[in-house]
C-alpha positions in Angstrom: 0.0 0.0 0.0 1.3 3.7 -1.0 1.2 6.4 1.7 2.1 10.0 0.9 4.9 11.0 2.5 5.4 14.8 2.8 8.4 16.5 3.0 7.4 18.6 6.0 4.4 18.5 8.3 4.3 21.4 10.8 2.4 21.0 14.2 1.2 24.4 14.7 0.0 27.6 13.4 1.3 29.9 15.2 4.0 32.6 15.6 6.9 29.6 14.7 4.9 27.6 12.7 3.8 30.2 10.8 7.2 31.9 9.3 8.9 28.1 9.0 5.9 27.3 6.6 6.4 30.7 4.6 10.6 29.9 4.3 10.1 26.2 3.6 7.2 27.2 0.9 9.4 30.2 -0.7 12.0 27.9 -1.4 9.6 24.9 -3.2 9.0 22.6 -0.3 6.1 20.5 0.0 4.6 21.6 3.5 1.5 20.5 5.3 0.7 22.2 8.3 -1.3 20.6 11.5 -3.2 23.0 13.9 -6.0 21.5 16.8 -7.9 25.0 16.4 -10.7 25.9 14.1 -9.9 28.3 11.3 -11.5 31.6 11.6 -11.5 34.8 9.3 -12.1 38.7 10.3 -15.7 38.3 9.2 -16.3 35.0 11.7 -14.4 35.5 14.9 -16.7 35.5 17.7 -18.2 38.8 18.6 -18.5 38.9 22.1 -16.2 37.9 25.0 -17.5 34.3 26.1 -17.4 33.0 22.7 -13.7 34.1 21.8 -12.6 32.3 25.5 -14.3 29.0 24.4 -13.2 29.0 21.0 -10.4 30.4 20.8 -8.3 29.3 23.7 -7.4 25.8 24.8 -9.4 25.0 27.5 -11.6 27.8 27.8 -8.5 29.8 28.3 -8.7 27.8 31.8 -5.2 25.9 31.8 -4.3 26.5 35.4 -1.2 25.1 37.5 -1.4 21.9 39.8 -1.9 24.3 42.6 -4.3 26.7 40.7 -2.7 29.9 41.8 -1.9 30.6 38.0 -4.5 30.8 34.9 -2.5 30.0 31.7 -3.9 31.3 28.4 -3.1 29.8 25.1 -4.9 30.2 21.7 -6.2 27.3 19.6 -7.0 28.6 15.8 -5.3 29.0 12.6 -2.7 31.4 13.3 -2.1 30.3 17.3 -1.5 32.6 20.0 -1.3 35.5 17.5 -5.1 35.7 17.0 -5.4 36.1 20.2 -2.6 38.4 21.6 -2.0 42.2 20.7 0.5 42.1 18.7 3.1 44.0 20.8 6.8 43.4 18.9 9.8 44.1 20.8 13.4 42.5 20.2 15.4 41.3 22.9 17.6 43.6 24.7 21.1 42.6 25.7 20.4 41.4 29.1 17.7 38.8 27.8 20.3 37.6 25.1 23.3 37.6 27.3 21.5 35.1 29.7 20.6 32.7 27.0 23.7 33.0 25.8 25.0 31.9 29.2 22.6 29.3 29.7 22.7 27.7 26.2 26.3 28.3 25.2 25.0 29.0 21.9 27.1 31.7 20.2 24.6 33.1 17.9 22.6 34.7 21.1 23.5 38.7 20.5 21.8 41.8 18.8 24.4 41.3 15.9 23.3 38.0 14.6 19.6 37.8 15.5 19.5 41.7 14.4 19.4 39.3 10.2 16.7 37.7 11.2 14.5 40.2 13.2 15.1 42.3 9.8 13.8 39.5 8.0 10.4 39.2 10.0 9.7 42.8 9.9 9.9 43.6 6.5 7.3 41.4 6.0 4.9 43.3 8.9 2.7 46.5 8.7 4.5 48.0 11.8 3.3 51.2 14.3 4.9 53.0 17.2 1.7 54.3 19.3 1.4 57.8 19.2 -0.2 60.6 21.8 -3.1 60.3 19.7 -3.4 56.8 19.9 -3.7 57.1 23.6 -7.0 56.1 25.3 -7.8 57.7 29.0 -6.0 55.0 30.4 -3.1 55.6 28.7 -3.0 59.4 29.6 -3.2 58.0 33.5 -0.4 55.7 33.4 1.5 58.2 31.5 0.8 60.8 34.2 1.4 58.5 37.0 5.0 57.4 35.7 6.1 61.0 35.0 4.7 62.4 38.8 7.1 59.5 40.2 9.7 60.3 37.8 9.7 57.2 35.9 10.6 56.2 32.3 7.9 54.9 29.7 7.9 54.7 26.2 5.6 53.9 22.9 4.6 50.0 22.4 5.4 49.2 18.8 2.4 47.1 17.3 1.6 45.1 14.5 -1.4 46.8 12.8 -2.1 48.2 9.4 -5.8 49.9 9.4 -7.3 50.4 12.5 -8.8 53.6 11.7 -10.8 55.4 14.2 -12.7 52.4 15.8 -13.4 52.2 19.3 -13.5 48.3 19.7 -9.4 47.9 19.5 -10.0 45.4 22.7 -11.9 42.9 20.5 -8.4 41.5 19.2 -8.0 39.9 22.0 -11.0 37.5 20.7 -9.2 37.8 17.4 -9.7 40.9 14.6 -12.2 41.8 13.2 -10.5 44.5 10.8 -8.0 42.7 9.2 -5.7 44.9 10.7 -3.6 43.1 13.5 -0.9 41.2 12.3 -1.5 38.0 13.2 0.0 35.2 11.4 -3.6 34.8 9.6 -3.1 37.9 7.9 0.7 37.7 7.3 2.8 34.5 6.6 0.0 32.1 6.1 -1.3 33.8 3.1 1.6 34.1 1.7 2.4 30.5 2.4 -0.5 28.9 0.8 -0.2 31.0 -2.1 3.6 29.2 -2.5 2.0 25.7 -1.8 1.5 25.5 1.6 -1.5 22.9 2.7 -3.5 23.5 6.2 -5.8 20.8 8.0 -7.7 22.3 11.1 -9.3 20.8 13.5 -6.1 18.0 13.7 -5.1 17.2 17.2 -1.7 15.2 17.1 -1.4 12.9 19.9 2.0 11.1 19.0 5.1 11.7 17.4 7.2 8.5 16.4 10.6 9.4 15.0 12.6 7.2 12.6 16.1 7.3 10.7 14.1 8.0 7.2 10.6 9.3 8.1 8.5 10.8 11.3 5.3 9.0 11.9 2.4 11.3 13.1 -1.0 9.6 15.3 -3.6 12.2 15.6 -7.5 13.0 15.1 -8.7 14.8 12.3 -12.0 16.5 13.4 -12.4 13.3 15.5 -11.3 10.5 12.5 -8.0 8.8 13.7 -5.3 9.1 11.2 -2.1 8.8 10.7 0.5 11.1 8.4 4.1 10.8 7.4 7.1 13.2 6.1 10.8 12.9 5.8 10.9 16.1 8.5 8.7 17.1 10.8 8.5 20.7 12.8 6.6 21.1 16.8 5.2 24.6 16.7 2.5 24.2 19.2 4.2 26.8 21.8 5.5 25.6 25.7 2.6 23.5 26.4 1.8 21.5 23.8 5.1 20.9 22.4 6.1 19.6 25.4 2.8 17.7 25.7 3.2 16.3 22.5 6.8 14.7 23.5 5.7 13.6 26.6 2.9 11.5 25.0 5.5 10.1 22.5 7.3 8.8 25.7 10.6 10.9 25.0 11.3 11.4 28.5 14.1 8.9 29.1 15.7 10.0 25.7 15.4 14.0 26.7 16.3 14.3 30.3 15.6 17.9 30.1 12.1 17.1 28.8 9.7 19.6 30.6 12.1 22.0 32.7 12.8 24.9 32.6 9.0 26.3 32.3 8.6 30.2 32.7 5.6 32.6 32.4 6.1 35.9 33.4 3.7 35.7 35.8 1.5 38.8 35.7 -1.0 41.0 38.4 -3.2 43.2 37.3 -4.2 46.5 39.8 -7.9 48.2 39.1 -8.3 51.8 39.9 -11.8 53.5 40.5 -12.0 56.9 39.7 -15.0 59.2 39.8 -14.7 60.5 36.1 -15.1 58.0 33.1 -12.1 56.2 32.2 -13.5 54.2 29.5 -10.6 51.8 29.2 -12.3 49.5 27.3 -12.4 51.6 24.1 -9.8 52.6 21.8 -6.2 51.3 21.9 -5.8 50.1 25.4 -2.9 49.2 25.0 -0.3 51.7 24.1 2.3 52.3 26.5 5.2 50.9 28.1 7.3 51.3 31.4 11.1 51.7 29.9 12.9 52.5 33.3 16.2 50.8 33.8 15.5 50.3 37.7 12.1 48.4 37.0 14.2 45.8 34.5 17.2 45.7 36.9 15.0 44.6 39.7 13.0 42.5 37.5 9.6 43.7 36.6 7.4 45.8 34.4 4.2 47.6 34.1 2.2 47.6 31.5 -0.8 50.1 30.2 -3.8 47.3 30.1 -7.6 46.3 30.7 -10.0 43.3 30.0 -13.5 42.6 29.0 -16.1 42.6 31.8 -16.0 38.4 32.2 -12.4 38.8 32.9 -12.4 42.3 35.1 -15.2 39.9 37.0 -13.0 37.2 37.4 -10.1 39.0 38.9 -12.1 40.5 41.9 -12.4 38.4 44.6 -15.6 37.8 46.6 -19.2 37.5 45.5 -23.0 39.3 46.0 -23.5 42.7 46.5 -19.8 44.3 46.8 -19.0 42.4 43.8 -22.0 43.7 41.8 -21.0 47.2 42.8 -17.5 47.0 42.0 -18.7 46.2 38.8 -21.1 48.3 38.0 -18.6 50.8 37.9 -16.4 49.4 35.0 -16.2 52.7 33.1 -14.5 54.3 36.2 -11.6 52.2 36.3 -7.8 52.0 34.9 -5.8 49.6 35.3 -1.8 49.0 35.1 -0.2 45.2 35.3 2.7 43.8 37.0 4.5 41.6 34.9 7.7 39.7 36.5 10.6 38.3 34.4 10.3 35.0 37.0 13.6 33.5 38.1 12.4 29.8 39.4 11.3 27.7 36.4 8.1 25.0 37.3 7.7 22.0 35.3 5.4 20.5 32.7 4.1 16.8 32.8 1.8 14.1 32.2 0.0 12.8 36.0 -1.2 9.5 36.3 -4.3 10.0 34.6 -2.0 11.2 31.4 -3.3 14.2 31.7 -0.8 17.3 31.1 0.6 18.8 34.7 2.3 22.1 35.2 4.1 22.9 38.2 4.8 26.4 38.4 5.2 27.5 42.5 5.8 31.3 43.0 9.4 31.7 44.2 9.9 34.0 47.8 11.8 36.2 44.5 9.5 36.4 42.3 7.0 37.0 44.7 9.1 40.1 46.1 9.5 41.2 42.3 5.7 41.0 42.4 4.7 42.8 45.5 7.3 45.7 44.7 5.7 46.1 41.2 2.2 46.0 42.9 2.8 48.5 45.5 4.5 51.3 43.1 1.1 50.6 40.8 -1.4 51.8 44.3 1.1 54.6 45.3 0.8 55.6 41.5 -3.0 55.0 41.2 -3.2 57.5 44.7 -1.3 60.1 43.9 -3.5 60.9 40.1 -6.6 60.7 42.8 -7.9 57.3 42.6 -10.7 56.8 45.1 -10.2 52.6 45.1 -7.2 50.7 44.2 -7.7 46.6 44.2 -5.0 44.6 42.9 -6.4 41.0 42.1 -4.9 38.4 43.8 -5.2 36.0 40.7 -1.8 35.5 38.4 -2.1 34.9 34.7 0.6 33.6 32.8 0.5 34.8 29.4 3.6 34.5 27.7 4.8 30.3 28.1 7.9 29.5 27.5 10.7 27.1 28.0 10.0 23.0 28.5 12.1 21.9 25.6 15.5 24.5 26.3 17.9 24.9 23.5 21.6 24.2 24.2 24.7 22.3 23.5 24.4 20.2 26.3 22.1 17.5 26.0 21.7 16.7 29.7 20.5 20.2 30.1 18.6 21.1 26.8 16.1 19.5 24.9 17.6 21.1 21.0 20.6 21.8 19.3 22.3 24.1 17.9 20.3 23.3 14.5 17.0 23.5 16.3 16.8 19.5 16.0 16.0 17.8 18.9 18.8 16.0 20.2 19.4 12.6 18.7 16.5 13.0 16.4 17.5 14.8 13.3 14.2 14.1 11.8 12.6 16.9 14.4 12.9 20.2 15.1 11.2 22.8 17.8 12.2 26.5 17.4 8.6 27.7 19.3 9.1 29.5 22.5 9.3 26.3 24.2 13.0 26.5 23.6 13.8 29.2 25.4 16.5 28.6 27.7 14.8 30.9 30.7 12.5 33.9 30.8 13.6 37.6 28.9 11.2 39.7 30.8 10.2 41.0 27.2 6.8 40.1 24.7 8.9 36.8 23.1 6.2 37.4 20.1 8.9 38.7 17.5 12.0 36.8 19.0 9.8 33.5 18.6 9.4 34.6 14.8 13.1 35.3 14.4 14.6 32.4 15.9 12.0 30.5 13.4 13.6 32.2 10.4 16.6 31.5 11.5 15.5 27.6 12.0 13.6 27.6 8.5 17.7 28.6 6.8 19.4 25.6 9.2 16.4 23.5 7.8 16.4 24.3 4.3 20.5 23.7 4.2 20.3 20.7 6.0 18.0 19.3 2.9 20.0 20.5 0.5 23.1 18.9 1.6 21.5 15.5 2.0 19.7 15.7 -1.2 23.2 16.3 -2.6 24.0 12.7 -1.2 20.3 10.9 -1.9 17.9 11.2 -4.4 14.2 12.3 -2.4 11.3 10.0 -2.7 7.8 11.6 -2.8 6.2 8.2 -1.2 7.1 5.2 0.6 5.8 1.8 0.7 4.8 0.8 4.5 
């Protein structure tokens, strides 16, 4: 019996799966690409707040740690976590790249080499630094808090290309309806699957099974079990379920490092009431940055945020009347977030039930980072004339990273050099789940550089061993 075998098939959709499939396309490769989510379009994203968490996000956007102190969000459609996130695109600083440097003892970990790829993935993005006009109420708050204290902030730089003058900006975060975010569904996928590149939704791979010639893959396809092959095959399905995936393969005694080294920045967010209208949930509510050298030093930052009324519900604590009247007053209130560059890794795992486990204790640092970040948010939110501060007790972890580190040692790291996973040169990872510990910085654009930079080790891999083997197209298994 024939089976196709492709030459790639990439797990994921997202920010890393995404620009592989454009490079591997651009250069004639046959690609299919594997995502668990639904496929959505501007015109069909949900249109209220509910519907985008249910539909949009594994779990409900519900993953929570062993000891559920910490939500975990994740987004499950065509185009990953980038339909779902604001498209904030910062590169690395030196600090971030000096410790993965450090902790990898990878070379190519500075502002000089990465600075080739970063190039590469912008040029290919409608880019904007947020201007004063931009600014919603919230915005001008935080701004005027940072500069009473005497604190540095700067502009966020966003992916976006025509927002116009809409008031909704906040329903991106149940993906856009404009067409204007940069998502990978408006960027690399097009441009993908107009050079070749195939997409099946609604595929949850269970099972990897790596060989010397081809990479078996056991999955569901909207519920039907199937099975695909390809000569190489590429995890983009972020910290979690790369890591998942490899777990369920039973790579754990192969990959010692297999599920370490998890990070988060875990993140706090502090609600003011004021007496005017803030409004925060219209416009761009995000906008805004802290850029003071003291808050990265002593690892933290603030960000200019808000949330839909589910999730401002969720974060204050208690029930009944007090609840109903905090929130009945959700257009008098700003709000500014903690977010901590966490020291202490957790761990991700499958329990006995085989279901996936994550670990992730606050550290007595981290918590300190925390509580230092919280308490210049109040004094901040009191000195503009805030009648109410509450920060919410709850941390999120939006950004998930680490699980399958990068690095030359193999006792330590879960990929090479190459982005292969060690021993298996049939597989590669370059999703955030490699990074080698957290950068305190959106990992958004770094995950689509070092992805570029894994599509060019891929691509002159292939051509050196198609220089020593003519490529089959099928097999017979």
């Amino acid at each position: 019996m024939k089976q196709q075998v492709h030459e790639y098939i990439i797990i994921g959709s997202g920010a890393s799966g995404s620009i592989i499939a454009h490079e591997l396309t651009k250069a004639g490769a046959d690609v299919l690409m594997l995502e668990a989510g639904k496929r959505f379009s501007a015109a069909t994203f949900p249109d209220n707040e509910l519907d985008a968490n249910a539909q949009l996000m594994w779990n409900g956007g519900m993953d929570a740690s062993a000891d559920a102190s910490t939500l975990f969000i994740r987004g499950k459609a065509v185009g990953g976590g980038t339909i779902i996130n604001q498209c904030l695109l910062d590169r690395f600083d030196a600090m971030a790249l000096d410790s993965w440097r450090e902790k990898s003892g990878l070379p190519f970990f500075n502002s000089h080499d990465l600075a080739t790829h970063y190039d590469a993935v912008e040029s290919n993005l409608s880019l904007h630094h947020m201007e004063e006009r931009d600014w919603n109420t919230n915005a001008r708050l935080y701004v005027k808090g940072f500069e009473q204290k005497g604190f540095g902030w700067a502009p966020l730089r966003r992916g976006q290309s025509n927002c116009g003058t809409g008031n909704d900006c906040m329903t991106c975060l149940g993906g856009c309806p404009r067409s204007s975010k940069q998502s990978m569904l408006e960027t690399f996928l097009p441009k993908a699957e107009a050079q070749g590149l195939k997409i099946q939704s609604e595929f949850l791979v269970r099972e990897v099974i790596h060989g010397p010639h081809l990479v078996s893959i056991a999955g569901y396809h909207k519920n039907v079990a199937t099975t695909l092959y390809a000569k190489k095959v590429i995890l983009a399905s972020g910290a979690l379920g790369t890591t998942e995936l490899l777990l369920r393969s039973r790579l754990q005694d192969r990959l010692p490092a297999l599920g370490k080294g998890f990070y988060c920045h875990p993140q706090w967010m502090t609600i003011a009431l004021f007496d005017e209208l803030i409004d925060s949930h219209k416009g761009a509510f995000q906008t805004v940055k802290s850029d003071e050298p003291r808050f990265r030093k002593a690892g933290f930052k603030l960000e200019n945020v808000f949330a839909g009324p589910i999730a401002i519900g969720l974060l204050k604590p208690g029930y009944g009347f007090e609840h109903q009247r905090f929130m009945r007053r959700y257009r008098n209130m700003a709000c500014i977030e903690v977010a901590v560059r966490d020291q202490d890794p957790g761990t991700i795992s499958l329990n006995k039930r085989d279901r996936l486990t994550i670990n992730k204790p606050l550290s007595d640092v981290d918590r300190q980072k925390a509580e230092n970040g919280n308490q210049l948010v109040a004094d901040m939110f009191h000195d503009i004339g805030a009648n109410e501060v509450m920060t919410s007790p709850l941390q999120i972890g939006l950004h998930l990273m680490g699980g399958c580190a990068i690095g030359n040692d193999e006792r330590t790291s879960v990929v090479n050099e190459a982005f292969q996973v060690h021993g298996m040169n049939n597989l590669y990872i370059a999703d955030s789940s490699v990074f080698p510990d957290a950068p305190g910085i959106n990992p958004s654009l770094t995950i689509m550089a070092l992805s570029h930079q894994a599509a060019a080790s891929i691509l002159r891999q292939n051509s050196m061993q198609s220089a020593t083997s003519k490529p089959t197209r099928e097999a017979v298994l």
